[in-house]
N, C-alpha and C positions, 0 to 999 in steps of 0.2 A: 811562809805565806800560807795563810789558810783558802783554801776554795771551798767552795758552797756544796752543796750535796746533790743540788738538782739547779737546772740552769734553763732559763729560756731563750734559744734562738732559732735560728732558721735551719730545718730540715729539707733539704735539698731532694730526696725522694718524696717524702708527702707534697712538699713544695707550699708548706705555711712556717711558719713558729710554730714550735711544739714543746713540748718539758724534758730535757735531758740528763741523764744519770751520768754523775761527775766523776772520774777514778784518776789514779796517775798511770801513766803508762810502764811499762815493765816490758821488757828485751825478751823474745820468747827463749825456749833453748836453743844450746850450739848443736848442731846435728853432722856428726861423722859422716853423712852418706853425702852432703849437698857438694855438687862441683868446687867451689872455690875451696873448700874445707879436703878436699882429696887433693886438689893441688899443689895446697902448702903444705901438706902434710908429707906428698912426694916429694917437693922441693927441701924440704928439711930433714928429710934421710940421709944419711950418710956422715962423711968429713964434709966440712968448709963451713961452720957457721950459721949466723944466723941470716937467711936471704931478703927479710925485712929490715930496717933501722929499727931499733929497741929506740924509745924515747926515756932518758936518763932525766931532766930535768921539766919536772913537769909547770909553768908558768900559769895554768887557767888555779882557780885554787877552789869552783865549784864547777859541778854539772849541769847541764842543761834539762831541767824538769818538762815533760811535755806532757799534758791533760789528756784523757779522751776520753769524747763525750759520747753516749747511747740514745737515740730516739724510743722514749716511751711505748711512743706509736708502732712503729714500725722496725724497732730493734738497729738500723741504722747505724753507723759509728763511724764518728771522725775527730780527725786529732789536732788539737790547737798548735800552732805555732810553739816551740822550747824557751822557755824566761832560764835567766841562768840564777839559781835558788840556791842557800845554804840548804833549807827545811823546807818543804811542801807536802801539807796535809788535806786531807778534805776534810771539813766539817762539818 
C-alpha cells in the first residue's frame, strides 16, 4: 500500500489542521541497560531453559505497519493506528 508523502489533519497542539510529513514507523533500538532487558537477561543465566515460551508456529503471515505523522508547524508527532500490510511505502 502506498501513503502519501504529506497529509492533512488535525494537530492537537496547534489545535487546527495543519500539513504532516508521512514516514513508517521503525522500533527504536534494544538497549542492554533498560530494566525488563536486565531481568531477562538474569533470568536466563544459568541451567533450566528458556523462561519465556519460544513461538514455534507462527500463524499471522504479515506485520502490523504503523505510520507516523510530523506537524510541519510545530514539529509534533503522532502515530496512526497498525493496518496489517504485505508492503507499505510512502510515496
Amino acid at each position: 500500500m502506498k501513503f502519501p508523502r504529506t497529509m492533512r489533519t488535525y494537530c492537537p497542539r496547534c489545535k487546527t489542521h495543519t500539513e504532516f510529513n508521512v514516514s513508517l514507523y521503525k522500533a527504536g533500538k534494544r538497549r542492554a541497560a533498560r530494566e525488563g532487558e536486565r531481568r531477562f537477561s538474569s533470568k536466563q543465566k544459568g541451567y533450566g531453559g528458556m523462561k519465556r515460551p519460544v513461538q514455534h508456529n507462527q500463524a499471522k503471515v504479515s506485520k502490523k505497519q504503523s505510520i507516523q505523522l510530523e506537524c510541519r508547524e510545530c514539529g509534533y508527532k503522532l502515530q496512526r493506528k497498525g493496518i496489517r500490510l504485505k508492503r507499505a511505502e510512502v510515496a
